[in-house]
ZAVEXBA-131229 format. One record per residue: residue number from 1; residue in one letter; x, y negated, z negated of N, C-alpha, C in turn. Coordinates in Angstrom, 3 decimals, padded with zeros to 6 digits, always signed. Layout:
BEGIN
{NUM, A, {X, Y, Z}, {X, Y, Z}, {X, Y, Z}} ...
***
This chain:
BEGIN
{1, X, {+163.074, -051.293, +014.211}, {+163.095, -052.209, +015.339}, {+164.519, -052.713, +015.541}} {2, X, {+164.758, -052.599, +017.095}, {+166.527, -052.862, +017.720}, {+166.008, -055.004, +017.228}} {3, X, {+167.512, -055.182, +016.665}, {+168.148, -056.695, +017.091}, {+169.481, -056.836, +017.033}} {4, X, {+169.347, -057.368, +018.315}, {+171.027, -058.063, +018.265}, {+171.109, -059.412, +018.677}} {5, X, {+171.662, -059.819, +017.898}, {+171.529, -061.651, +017.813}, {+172.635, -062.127, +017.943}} {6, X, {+173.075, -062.850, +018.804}, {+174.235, -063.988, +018.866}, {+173.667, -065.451, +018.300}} {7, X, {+175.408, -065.967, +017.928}, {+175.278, -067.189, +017.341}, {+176.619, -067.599, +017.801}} {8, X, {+176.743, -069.124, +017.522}, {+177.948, -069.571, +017.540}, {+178.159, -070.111, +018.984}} {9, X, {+177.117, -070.157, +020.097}, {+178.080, -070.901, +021.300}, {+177.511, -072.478, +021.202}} {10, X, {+177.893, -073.348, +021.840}, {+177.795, -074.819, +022.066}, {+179.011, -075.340, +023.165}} {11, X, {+178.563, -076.095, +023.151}, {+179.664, -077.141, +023.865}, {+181.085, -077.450, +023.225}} {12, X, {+181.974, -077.575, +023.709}, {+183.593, -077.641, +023.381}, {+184.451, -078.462, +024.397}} {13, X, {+185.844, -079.016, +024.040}, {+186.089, -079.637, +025.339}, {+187.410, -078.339, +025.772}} {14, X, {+188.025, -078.531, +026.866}, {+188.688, -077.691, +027.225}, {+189.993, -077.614, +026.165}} {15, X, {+190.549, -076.499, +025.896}, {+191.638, -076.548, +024.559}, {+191.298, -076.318, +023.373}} {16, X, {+189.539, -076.363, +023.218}, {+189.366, -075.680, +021.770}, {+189.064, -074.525, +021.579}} {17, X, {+188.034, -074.834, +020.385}, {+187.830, -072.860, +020.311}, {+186.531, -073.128, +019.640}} {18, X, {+185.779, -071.546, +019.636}, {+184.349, -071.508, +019.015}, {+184.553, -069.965, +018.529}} {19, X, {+183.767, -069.619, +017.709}, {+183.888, -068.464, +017.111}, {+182.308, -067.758, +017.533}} {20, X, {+182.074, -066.991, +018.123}, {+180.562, -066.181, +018.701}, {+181.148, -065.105, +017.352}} {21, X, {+179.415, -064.895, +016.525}, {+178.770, -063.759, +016.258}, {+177.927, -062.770, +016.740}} {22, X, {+177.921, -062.236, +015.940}, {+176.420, -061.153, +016.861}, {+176.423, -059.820, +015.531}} {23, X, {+175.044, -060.191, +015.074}, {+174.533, -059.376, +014.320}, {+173.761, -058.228, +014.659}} {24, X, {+173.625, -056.944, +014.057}, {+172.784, -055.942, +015.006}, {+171.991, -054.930, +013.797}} {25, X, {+170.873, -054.888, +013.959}, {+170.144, -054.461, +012.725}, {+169.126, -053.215, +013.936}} {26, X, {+168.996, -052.039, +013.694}, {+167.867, -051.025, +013.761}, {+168.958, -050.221, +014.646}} {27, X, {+170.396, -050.441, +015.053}, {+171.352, -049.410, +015.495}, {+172.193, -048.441, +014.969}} {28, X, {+172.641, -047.556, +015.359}, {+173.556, -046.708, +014.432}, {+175.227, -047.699, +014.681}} {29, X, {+175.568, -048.755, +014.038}, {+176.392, -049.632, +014.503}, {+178.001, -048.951, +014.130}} {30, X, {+177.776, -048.000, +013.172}, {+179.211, -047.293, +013.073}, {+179.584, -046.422, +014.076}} {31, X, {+178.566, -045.881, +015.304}, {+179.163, -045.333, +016.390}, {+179.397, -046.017, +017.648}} {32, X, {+178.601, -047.094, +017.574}, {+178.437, -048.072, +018.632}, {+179.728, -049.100, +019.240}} {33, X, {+180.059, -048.344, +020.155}, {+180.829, -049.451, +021.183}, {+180.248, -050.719, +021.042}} {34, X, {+181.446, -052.238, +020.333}, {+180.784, -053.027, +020.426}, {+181.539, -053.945, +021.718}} {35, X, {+180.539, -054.559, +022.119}, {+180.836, -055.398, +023.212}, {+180.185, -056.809, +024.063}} {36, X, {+181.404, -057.933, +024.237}, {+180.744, -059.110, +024.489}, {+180.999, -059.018, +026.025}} {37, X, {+179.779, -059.812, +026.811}, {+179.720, -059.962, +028.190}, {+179.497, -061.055, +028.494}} {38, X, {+179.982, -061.868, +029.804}, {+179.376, -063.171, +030.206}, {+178.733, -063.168, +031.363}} {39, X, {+177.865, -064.393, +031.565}, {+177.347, -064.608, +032.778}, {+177.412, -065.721, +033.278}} {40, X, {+178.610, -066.185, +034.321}, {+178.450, -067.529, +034.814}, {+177.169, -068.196, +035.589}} {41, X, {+176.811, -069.232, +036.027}, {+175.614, -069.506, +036.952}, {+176.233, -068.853, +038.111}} {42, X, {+175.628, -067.790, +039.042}, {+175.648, -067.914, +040.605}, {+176.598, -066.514, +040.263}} {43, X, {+177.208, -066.029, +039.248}, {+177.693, -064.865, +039.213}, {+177.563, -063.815, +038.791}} {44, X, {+178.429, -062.405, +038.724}, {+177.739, -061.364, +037.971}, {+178.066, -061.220, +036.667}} {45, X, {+177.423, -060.697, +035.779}, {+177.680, -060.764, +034.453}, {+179.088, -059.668, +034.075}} {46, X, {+180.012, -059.946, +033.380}, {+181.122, -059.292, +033.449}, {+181.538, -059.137, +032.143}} {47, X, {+182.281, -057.982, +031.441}, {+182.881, -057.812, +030.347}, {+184.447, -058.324, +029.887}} {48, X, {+183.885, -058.775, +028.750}, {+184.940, -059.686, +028.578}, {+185.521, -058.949, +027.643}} {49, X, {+185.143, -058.694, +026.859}, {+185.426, -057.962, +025.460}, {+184.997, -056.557, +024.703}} {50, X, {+185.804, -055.888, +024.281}, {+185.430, -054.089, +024.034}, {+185.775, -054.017, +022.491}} {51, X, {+185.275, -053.580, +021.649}, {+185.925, -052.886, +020.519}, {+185.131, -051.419, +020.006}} {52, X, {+185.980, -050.448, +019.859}, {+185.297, -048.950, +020.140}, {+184.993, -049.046, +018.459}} {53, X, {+184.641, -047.884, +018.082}, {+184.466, -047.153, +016.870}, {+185.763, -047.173, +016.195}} {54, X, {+186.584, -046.665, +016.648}, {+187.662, -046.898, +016.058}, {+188.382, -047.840, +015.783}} {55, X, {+188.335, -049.077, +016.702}, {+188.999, -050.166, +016.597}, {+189.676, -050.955, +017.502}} {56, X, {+189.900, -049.508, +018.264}, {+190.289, -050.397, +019.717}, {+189.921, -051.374, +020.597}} {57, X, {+190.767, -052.482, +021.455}, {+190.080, -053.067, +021.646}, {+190.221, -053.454, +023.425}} {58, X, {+189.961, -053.517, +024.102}, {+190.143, -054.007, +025.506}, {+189.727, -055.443, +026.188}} {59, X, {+190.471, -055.828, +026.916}, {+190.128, -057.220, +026.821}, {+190.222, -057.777, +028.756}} {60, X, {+189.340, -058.094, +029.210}, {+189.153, -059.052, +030.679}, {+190.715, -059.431, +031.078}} {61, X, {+191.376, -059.136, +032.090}, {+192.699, -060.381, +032.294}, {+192.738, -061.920, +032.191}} {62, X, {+191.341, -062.172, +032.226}, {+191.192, -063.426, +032.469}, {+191.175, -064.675, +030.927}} {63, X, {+190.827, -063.443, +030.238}, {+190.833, -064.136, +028.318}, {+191.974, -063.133, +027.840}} {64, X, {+192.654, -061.989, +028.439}, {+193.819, -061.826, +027.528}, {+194.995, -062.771, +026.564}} {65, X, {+194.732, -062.415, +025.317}, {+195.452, -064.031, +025.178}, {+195.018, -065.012, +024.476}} {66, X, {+194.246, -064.912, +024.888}, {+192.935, -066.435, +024.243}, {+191.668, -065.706, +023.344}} {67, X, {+191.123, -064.729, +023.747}, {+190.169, -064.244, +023.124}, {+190.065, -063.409, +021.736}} {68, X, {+189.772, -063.151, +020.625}, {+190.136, -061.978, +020.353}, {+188.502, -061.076, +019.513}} {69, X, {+188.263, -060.115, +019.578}, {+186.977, -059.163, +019.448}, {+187.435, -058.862, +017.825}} {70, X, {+186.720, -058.517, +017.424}, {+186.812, -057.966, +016.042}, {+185.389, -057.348, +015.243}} {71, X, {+184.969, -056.316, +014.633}, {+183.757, -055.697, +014.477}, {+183.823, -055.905, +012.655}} {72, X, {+182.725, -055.891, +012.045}, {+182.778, -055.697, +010.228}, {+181.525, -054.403, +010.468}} {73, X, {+182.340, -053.284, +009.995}, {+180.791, -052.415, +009.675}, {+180.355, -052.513, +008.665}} {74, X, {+180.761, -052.792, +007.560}, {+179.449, -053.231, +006.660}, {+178.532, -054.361, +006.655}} {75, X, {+178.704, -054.927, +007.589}, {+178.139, -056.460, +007.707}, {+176.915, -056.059, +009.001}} {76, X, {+177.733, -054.435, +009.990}, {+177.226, -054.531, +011.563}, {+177.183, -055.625, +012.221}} {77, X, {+177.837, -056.478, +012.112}, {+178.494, -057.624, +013.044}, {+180.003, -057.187, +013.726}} {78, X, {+179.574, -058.370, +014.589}, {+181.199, -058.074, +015.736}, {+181.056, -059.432, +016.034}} {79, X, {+182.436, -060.122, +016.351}, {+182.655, -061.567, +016.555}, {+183.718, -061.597, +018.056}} {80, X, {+183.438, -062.632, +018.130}, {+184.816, -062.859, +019.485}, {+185.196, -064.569, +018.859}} {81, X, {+186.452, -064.421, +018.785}, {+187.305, -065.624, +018.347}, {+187.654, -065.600, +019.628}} {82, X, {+187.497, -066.919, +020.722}, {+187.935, -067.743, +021.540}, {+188.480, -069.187, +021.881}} {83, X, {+189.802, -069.232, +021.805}, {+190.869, -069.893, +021.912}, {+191.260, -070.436, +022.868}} {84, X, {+191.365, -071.758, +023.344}, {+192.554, -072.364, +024.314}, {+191.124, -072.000, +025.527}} {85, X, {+190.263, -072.389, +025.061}, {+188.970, -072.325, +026.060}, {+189.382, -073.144, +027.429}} {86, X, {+188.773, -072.990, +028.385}, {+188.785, -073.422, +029.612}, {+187.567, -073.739, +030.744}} {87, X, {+187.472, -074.420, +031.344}, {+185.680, -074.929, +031.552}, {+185.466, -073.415, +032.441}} {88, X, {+186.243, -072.745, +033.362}, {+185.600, -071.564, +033.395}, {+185.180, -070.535, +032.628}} {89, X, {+185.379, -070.524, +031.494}, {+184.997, -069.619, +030.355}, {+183.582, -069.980, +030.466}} {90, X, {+182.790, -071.098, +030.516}, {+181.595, -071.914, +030.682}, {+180.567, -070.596, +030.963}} {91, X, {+179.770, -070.171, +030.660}, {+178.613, -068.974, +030.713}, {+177.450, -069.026, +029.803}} {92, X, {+176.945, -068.004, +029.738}, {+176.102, -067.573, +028.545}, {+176.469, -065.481, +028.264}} {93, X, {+176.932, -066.000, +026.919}, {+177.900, -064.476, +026.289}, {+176.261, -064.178, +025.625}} {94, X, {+176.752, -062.402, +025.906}, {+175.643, -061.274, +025.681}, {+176.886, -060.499, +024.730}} {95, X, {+175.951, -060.174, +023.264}, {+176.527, -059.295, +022.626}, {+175.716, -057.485, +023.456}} {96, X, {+176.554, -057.151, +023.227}, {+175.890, -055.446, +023.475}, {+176.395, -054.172, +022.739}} {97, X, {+175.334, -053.470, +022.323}, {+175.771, -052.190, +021.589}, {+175.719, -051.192, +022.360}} {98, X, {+176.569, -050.285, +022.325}, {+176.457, -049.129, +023.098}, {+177.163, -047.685, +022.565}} {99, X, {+175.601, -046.721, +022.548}, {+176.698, -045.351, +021.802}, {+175.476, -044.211, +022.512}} {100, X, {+176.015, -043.367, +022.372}, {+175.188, -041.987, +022.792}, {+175.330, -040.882, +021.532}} {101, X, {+174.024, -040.584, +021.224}, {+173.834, -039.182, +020.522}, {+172.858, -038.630, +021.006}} {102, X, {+173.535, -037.292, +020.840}, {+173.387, -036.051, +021.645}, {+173.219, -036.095, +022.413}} {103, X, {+171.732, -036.089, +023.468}, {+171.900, -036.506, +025.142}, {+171.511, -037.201, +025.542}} {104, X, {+171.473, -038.877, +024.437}, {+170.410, -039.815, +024.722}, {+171.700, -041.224, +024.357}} {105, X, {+171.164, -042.144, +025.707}, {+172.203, -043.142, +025.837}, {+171.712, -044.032, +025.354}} {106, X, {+171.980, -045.073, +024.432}, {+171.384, -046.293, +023.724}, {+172.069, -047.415, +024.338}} {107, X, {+171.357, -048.551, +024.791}, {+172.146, -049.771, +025.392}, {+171.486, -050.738, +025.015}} {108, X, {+171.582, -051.522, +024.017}, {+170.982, -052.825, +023.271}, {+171.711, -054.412, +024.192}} {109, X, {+170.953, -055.208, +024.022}, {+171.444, -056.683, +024.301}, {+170.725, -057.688, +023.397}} {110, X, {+171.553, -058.652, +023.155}, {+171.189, -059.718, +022.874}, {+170.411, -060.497, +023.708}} {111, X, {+169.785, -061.926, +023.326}, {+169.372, -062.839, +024.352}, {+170.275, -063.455, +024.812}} {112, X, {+171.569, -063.909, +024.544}, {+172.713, -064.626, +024.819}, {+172.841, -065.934, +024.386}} {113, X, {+174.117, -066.437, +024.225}, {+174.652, -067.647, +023.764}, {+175.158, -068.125, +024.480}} {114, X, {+174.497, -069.430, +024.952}, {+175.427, -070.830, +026.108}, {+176.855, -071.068, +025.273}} {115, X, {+177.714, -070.881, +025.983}, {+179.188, -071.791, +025.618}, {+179.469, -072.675, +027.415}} {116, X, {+179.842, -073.575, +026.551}, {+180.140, -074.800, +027.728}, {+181.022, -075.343, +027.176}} {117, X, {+182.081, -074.990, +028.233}, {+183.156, -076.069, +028.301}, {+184.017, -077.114, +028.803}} {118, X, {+183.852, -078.251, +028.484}, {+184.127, -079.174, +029.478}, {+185.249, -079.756, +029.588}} {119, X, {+185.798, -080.620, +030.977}, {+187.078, -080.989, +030.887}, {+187.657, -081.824, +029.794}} 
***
C-alpha cells in the first residue's frame, strides 16, 4: 500500500522558516523523482521544488534562494528547507513521487500541508 505523508507546515511570521517532510512507504523511492508542489486559495497548484534520482535539483523563480529540496534514500524521505518565508509562500504543499517502469507511469500525492505566513 502507496503513502506519502507530509509534515512540518504551520503558521510562521514573514522572515522565518519551517522545515516540510514527506515520508513515502509502498514506492520504488530510489527511482522516483521527488517533488514538492503548492496550492494557493483561488490558484493553480504549481511546482516549487524537483530533486531527480540523481540529485539534481530545480527550483520555481519565485523560492530560488530561499528554498532548498533535499531527498535521504534510506530514510525515503525528501524535505524542503524554507527560508526568508513570505506571506505569499502561504498555500498548502503536496509532496509527490514520480517514476516510470517499463511502460507504466506512477504518480503518488500526499494529502498536503497548510503553511501560513503572516505579516
Amino acid at each position: 500500500q502507496v503513502q506519502v505523508q507530509e509534515s512540518g507546515g504551520g503558521l510562521v511570521q514573514a522572515g522565518g522558516s519551517l522545515r516540510l517532510s514527506c515520508a513515502a512507504s509502498g514506492v520504488i523511492f530510489s527511482i522516483a523523482s521527488m517533488n514538492w508542489y503548492r496550492q494557493a486559495p483561488g490558484k493553480q497548484r504549481e511546482l516549487v521544488a524537483k530533486v531527480t534520482t540523481a540529485g539534481s535539483t530545480n527550483y520555481a523563480d519565485s523560492v530560488k534562494g530561499r528554498f532548498t529540496i533535499s531527498r535521504d534514500n534510506a530514510k525515503n524521505s525528501v524535505y524542503l528547507q524554507m527560508n526568508s518565508l513570505k506571506p505569499e509562500d502561504t498555500a498548502v504543499y503536496y509532496c509527490n513521487a514520480y517514476y516510470r517502469l517499463f511502460t507504466k507511469t506512477y504518480d503518488y500525492w500526499g494529502q498536503g500541508t497548510q503553511v501560513t505566513v503572516s505579516l
